[in-house]
C-alpha positions as CSV (number, residue, x, y, z in Angstrom):
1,X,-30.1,-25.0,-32.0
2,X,-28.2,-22.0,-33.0
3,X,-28.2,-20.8,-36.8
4,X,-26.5,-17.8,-38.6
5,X,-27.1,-14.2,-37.7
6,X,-27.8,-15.5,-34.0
7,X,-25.6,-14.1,-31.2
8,X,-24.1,-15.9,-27.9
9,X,-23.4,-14.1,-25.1
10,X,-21.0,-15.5,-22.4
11,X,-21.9,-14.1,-18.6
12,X,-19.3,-14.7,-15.7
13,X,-18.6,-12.9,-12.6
14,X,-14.9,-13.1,-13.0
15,X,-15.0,-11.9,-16.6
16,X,-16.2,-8.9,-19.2
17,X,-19.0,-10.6,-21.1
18,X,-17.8,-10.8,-24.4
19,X,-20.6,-11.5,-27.4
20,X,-20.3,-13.3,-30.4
21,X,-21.9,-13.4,-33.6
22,X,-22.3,-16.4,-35.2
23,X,-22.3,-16.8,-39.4
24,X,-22.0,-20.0,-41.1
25,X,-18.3,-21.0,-40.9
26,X,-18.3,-20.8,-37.4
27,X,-21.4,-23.0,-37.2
28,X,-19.4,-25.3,-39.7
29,X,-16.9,-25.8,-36.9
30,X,-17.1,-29.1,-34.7
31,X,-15.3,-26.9,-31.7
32,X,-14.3,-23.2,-31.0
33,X,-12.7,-20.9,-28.7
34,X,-13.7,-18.3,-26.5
35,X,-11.4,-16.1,-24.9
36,X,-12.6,-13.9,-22.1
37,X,-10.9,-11.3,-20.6
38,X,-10.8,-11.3,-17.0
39,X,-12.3,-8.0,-15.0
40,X,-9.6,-6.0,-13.6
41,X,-9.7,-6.0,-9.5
42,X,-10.1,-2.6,-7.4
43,X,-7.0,-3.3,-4.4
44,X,-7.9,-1.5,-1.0
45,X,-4.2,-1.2,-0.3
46,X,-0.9,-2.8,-1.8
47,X,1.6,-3.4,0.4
48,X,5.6,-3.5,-0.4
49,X,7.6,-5.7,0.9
50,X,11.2,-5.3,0.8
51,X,13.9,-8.3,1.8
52,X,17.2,-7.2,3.7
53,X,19.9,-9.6,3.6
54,X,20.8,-10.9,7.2
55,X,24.1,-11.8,8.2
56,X,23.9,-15.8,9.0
57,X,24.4,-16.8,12.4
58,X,25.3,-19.3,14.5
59,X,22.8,-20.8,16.6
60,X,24.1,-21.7,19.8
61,X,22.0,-23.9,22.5
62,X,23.4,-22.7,25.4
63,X,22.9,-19.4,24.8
64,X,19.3,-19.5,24.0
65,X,19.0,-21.2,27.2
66,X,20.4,-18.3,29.0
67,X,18.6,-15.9,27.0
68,X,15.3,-17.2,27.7
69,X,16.4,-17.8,31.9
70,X,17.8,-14.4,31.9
71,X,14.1,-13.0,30.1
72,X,11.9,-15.5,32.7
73,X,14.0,-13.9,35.2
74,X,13.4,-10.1,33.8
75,X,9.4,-10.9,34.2
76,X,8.5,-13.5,36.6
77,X,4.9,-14.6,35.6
78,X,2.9,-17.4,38.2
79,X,2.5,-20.7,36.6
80,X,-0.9,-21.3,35.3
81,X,-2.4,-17.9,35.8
82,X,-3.6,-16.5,32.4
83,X,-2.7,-12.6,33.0
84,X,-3.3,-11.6,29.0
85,X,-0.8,-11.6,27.0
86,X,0.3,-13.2,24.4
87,X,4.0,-14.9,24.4
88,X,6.2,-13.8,21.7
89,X,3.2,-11.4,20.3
90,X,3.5,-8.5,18.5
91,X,3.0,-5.3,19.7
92,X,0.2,-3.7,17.7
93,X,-3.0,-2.4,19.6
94,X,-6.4,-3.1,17.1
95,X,-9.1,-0.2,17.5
96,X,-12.0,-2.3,17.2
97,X,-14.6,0.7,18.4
98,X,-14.5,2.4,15.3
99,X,-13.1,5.8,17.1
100,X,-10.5,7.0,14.5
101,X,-8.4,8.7,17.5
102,X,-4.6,7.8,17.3
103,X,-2.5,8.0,20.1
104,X,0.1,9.5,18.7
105,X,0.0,12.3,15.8
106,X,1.6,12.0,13.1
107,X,2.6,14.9,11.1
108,X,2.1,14.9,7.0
109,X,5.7,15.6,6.8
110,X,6.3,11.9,8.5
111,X,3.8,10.4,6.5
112,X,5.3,11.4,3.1
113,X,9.0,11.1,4.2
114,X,7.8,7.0,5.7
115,X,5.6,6.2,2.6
116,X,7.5,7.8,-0.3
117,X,11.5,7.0,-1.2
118,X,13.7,9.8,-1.6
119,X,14.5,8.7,-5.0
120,X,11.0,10.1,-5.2
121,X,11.4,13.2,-4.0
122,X,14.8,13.5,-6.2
123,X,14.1,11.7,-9.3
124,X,10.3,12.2,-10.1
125,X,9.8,15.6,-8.3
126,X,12.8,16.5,-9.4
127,X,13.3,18.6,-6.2
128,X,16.9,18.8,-4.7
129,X,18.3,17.6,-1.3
130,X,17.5,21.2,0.0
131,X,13.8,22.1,-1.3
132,X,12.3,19.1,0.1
133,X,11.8,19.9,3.5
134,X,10.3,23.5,2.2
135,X,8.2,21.6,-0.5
136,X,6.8,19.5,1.9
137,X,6.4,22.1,4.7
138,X,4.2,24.1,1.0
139,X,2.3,20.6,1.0
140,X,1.4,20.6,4.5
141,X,0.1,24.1,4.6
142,X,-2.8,22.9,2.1
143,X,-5.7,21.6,3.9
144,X,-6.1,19.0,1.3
145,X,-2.9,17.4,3.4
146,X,-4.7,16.6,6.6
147,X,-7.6,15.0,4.7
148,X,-4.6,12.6,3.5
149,X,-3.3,12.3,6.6
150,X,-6.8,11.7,8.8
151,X,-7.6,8.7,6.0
152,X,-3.7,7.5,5.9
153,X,-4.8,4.4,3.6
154,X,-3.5,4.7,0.4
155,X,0.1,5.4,-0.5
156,X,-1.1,6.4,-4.5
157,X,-3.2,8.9,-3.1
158,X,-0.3,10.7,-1.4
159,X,2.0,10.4,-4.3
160,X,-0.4,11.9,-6.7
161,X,-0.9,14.9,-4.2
162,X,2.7,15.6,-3.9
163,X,3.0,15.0,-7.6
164,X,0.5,17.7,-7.9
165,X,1.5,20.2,-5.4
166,X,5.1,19.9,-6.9
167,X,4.0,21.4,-10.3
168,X,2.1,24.5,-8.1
169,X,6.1,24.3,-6.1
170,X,7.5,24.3,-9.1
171,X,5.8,27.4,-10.9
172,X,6.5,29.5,-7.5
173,X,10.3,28.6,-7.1
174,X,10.3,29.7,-10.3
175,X,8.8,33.1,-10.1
176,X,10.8,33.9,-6.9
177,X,14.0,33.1,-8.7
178,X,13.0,35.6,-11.7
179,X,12.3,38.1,-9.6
């Protein structure tokens, strides 16, 4: 039903909607292609993962039997009584109330030296061993820190700040060494 000068228009939630234009050698053509470029996907978070090589080791039976005696013996629990917990769990407490309070506070300073490598710090700040407990102590003096800190969600975030705040670190190191 199509004929030249008409226009098709592909629509999918995936994709960009891409439009074509027909003319008369595509209308000539018993089949065609469409490419469509898939929509690029907004991430919350991206988390990295790195592996560590463990040392192999020997499993021995009779030693996990005294391991697990020796840690029934450490915390006796009645047979049959449900008291809570959750065998071989792990420890992480879920705020499901919504209150944002954390039990213990973290300082920016831990928050950049835990997310960020200190090939970071060296490499693309360019800061040595020496300036980068002052540089961040300069970072955690602007209020725009604890706003990172309070949300503590995305690791890009905190990079680009310190990327930032080393260029303002960088201009006043060098002032104070002409002077």
């Amino acid at each position: 039903m199509a004929k030249a000068e008409d226009m098709l228009v592909f629509i999918s939630k995936k994709y960009d909607y891409k439009r074509v234009l027909l003319d008369k050698e595509f209308l000539d053509k018993n089949s065609f292609i469409i490419l469509l470029t898939q929509k690029p996907e907004e991430l919350e978070e991206v988390v990295v993962v790195t592996k560590t090589a463990f040392p192999k080791i020997k499993f021995d039976k009779n030693i996990a039997s005294q391991l697990n005696i020796e840690k029934a013996a450490k915390n006796p629990k009645p047979y049959g009584v449900y008291d809570g917990t959750i065998e071989n769990g792990i420890g992480m407490i879920i705020n499901l109330s919504g209150n944002r309070k954390k039990t213990k506070e973290i300082k920016f300073k831990e928050l950049a030296t835990a997310s960020c490598t200190q090939d970071y710090f060296n490499k693309t700040l360019q800061l040595k061993p020496d300036e980068a407990a002052l540089f961040l102590e300069f970072c955690d003096a602007d209020p725009k820190s604890k706003t990172i800190l309070e949300n503590n969600s995305n690791p890009l975030t905190l990079m680009d700040f310190l990327f930032s705040k080393n260029e303002e670190f960088k201009k006043l190191t060098s002032v104070k060494k002409s002077e």
